[in-house]
N, CA, C and O atoms as a GROMACS GRO file, in nm:
protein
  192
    1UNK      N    1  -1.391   0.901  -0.161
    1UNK     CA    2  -1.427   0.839  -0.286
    1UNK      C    3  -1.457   0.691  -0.265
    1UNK      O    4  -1.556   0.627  -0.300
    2UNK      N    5  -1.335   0.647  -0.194
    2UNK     CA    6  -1.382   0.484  -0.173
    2UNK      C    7  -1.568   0.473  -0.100
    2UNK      O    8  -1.662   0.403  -0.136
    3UNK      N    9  -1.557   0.557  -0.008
    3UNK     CA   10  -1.683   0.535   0.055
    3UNK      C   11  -1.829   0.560   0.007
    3UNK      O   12  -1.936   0.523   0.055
    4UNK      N   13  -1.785   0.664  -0.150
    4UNK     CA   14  -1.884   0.671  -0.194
    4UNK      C   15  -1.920   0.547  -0.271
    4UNK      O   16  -2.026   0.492  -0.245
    5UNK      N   17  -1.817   0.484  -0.392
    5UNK     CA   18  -1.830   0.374  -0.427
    5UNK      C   19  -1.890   0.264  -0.370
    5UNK      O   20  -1.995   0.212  -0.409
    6UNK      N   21  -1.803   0.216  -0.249
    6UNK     CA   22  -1.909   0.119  -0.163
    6UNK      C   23  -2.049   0.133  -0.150
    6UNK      O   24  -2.132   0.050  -0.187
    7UNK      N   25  -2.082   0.288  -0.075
    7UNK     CA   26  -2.237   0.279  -0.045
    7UNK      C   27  -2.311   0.250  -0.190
    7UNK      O   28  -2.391   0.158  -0.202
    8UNK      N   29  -2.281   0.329  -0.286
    8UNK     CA   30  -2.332   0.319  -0.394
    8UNK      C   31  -2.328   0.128  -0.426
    8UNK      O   32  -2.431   0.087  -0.371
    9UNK      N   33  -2.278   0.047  -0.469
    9UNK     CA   34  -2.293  -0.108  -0.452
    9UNK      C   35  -2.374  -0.116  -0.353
    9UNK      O   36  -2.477  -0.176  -0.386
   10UNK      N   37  -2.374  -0.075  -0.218
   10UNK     CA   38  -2.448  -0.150  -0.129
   10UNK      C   39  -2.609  -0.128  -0.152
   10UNK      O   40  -2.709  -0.195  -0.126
   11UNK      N   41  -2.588  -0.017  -0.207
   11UNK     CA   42  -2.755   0.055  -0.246
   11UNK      C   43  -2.797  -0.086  -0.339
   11UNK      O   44  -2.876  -0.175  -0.310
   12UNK      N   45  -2.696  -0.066  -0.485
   12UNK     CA   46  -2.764  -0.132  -0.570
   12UNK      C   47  -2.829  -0.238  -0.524
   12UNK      O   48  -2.950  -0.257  -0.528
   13UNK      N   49  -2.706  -0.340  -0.460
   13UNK     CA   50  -2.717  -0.447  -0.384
   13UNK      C   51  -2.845  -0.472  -0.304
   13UNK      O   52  -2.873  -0.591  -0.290
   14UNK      N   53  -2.924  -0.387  -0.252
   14UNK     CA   54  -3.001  -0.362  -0.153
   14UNK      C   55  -3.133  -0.390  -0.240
   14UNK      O   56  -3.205  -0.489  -0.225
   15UNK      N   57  -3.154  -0.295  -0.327
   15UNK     CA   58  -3.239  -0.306  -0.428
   15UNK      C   59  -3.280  -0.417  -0.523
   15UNK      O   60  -3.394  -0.433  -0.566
   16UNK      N   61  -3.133  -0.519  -0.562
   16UNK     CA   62  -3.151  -0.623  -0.657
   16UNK      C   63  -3.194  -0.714  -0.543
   16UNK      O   64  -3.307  -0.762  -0.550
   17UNK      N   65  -3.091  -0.750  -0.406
   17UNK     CA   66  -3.126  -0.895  -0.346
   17UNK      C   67  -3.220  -0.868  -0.251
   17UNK      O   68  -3.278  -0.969  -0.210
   18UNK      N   69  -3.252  -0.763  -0.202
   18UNK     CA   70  -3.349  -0.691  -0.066
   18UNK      C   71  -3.299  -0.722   0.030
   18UNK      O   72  -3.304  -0.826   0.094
   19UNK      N   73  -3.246  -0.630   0.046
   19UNK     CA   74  -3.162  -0.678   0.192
   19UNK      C   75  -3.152  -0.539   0.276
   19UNK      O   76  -3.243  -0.499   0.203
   20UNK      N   77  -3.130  -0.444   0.348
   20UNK     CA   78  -3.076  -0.324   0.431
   20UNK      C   79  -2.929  -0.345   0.484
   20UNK      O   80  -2.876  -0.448   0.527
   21UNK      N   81  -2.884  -0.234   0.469
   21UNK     CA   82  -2.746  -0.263   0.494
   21UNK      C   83  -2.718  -0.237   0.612
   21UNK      O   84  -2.741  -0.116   0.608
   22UNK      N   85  -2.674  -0.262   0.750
   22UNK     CA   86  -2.725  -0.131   0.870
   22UNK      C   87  -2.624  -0.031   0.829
   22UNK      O   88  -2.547  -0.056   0.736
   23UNK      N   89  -2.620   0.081   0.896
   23UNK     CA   90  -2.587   0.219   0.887
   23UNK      C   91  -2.428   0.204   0.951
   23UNK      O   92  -2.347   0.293   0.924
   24UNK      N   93  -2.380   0.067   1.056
   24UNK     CA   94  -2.297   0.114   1.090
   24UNK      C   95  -2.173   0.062   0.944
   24UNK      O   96  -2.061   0.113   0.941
   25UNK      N   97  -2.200   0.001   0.880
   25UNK     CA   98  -2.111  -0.038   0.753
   25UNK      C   99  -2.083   0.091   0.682
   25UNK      O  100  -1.967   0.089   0.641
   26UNK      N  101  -2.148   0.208   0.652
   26UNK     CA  102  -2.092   0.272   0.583
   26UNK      C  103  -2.009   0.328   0.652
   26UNK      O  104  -1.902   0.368   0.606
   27UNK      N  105  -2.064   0.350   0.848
   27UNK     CA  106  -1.924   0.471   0.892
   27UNK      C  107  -1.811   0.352   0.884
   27UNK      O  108  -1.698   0.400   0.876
   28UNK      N  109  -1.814   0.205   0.884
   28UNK     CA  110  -1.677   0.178   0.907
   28UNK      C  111  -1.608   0.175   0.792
   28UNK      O  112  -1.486   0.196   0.795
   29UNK      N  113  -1.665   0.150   0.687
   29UNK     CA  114  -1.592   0.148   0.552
   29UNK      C  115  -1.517   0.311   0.592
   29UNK      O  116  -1.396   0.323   0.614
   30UNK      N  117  -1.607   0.415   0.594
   30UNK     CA  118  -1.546   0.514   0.577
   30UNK      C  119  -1.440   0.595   0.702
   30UNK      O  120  -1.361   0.689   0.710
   31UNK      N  121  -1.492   0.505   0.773
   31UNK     CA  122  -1.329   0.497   0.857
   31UNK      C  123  -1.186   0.451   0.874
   31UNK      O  124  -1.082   0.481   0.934
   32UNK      N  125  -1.236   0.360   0.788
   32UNK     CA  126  -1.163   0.266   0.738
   32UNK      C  127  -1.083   0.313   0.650
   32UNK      O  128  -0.963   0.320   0.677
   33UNK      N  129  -1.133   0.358   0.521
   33UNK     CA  130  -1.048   0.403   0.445
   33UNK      C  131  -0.997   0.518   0.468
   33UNK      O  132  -0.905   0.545   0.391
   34UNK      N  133  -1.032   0.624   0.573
   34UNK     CA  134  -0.988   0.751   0.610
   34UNK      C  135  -0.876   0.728   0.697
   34UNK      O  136  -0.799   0.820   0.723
   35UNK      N  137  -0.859   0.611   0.746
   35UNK     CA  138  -0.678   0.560   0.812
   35UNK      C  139  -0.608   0.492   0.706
   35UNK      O  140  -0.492   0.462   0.737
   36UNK      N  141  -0.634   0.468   0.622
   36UNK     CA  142  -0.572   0.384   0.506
   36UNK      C  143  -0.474   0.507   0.431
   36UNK      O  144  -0.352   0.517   0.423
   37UNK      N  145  -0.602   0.606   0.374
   37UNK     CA  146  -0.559   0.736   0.365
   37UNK      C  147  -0.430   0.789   0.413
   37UNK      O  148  -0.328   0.796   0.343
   38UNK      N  149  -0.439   0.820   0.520
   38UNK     CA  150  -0.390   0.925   0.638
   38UNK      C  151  -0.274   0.849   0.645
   38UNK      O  152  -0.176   0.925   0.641
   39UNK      N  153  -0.228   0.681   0.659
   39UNK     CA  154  -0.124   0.642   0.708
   39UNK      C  155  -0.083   0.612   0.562
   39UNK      O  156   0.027   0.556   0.560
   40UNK      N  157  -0.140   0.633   0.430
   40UNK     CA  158  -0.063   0.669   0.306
   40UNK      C  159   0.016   0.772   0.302
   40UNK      O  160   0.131   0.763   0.257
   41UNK      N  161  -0.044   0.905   0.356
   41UNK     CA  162   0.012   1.007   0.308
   41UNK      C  163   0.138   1.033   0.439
   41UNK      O  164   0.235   1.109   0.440
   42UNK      N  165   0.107   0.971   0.502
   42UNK     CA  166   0.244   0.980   0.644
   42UNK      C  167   0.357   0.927   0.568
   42UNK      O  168   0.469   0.974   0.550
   43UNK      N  169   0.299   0.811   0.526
   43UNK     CA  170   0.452   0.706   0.527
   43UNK      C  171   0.486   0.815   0.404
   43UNK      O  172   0.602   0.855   0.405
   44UNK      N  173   0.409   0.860   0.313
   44UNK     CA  174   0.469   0.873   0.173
   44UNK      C  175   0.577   1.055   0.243
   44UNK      O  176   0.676   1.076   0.173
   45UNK      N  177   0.559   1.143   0.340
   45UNK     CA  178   0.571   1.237   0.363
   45UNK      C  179   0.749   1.213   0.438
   45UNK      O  180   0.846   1.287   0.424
   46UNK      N  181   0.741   1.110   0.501
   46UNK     CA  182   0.880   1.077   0.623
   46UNK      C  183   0.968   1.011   0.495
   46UNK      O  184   1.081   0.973   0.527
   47UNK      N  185   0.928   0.992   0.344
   47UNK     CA  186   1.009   0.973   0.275
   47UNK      C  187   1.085   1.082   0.219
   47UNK      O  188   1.204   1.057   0.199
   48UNK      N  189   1.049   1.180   0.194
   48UNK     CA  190   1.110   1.291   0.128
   48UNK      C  191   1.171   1.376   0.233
   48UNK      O  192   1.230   1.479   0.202
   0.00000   0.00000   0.00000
């Protein structure tokens, strides 16, 4: 979800100021948040 949000801004973004975003920003956003994720649901799991 986060990663859809971002690309979606970056689009707009792209369109209002003209700019290209390169391609590797969306995989890192979405790598990014896919460890953010993952080390949410760890920590939240070694609690219970």
């Amino acid at each position: 979800m986060v990663t859809m949000v971002v690309s979606g801004g970056l689009i707009a973004l792209e369109a209002a100021l003209k700019f290209q975003t390169p391609s590797f920003v969306y995989y890192a956003v979405g790598m990014l948040s896919w460890i953010v994720a993952l080390a949410a649901l760890n920590r939240r799991s070694r609690r219970e």
